[in-house]
N, C-alpha and C positions, 0 to 999 in steps of 0.2 A: 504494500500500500504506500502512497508518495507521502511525503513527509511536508510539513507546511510549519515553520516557527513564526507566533507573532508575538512583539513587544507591547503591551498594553494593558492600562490598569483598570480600564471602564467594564465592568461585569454586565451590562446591557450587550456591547459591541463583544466580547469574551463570546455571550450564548447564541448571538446573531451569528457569530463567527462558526460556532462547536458546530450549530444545526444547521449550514448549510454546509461545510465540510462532510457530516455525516450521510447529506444525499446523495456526494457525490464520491463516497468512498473516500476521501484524503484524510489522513490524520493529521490533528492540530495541535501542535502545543504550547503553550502559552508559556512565555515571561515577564515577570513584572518590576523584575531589577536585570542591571544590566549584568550581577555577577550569575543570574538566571539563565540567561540569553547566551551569554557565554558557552554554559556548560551544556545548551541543546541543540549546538554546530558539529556534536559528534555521536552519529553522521551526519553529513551535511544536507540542511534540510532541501527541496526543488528551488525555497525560496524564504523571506523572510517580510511580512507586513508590518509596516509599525506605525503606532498613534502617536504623530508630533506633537500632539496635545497630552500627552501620558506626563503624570508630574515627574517621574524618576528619569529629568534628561534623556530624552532619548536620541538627540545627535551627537551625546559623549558616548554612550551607547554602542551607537552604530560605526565612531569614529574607533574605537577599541574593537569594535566587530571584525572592519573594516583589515584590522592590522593582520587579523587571520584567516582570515575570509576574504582576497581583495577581488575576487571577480564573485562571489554569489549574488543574485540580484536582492534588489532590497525596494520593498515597494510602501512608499509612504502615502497619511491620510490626513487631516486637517480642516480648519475652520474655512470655507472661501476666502474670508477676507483678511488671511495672514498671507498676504503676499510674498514679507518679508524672510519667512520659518520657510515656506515654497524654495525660493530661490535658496537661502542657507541649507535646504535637503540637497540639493541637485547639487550643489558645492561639494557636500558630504557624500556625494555617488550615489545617491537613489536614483533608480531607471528610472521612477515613476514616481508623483505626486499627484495625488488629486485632492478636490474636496470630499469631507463626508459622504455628502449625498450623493455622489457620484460615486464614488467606493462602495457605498452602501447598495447601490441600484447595480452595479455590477459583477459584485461580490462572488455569484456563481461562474462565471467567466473569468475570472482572478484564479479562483480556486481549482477551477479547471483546465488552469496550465500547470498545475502539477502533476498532469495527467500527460504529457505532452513529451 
């Protein structure tokens, strides 16, 4: 089964995340600090989503991730209107930034490139 790591501490977006992984066979696993996240890059997951809004820093995070990990992709999520946290992800090498709602809205399609 493909493996899926996300960074995040919001237990709302945690069980939207579990139960649409579950339909699509992927396994999820969550970290909610970054010495977490660390220790669930082995093996290395398809991929890694993480909430820029997560309070436990998470572009120190992903920049320590980064040191071990420097090509795994890394897909971020966010308020619309943090343009600023946007562009500082894409500095930090996330493929991918979107907003919420749009994360949200395509979450099964996200989850199903770990099938790929």
């Amino acid at each position: 089964m493909p493996r899926v790591v996300a960074y995040m501490d919001d237990l709302f977006f945690q069980m939207k995340l579990a139960e649409t992984a579950k339909h699509l066979q992927v396994e999820v696993k969550v970290a909610t600090s970054q010495e977490a996240l660390l220790q669930l890059m082995d093996p290395p997951p398809k991929f890694v989503i993480v909430d820029l809004n997560a309070r436990n820093a998470p572009l120190e995070a992903v920049a320590k991730l980064r040191e071990q990990q420097p090509t795994l992709r890394i897909i971020g999520f966010l308020s619309h209107l943090q343009t600023d946290l946007a562009a500082k992800a894409k500095a930090a090498g996330f493929q991918q930034v979107m907003p919420r709602s749009q994360f949200t809205s395509k979450l099964p399609q996200i989850l199903a490139m770990a099938n790929d």
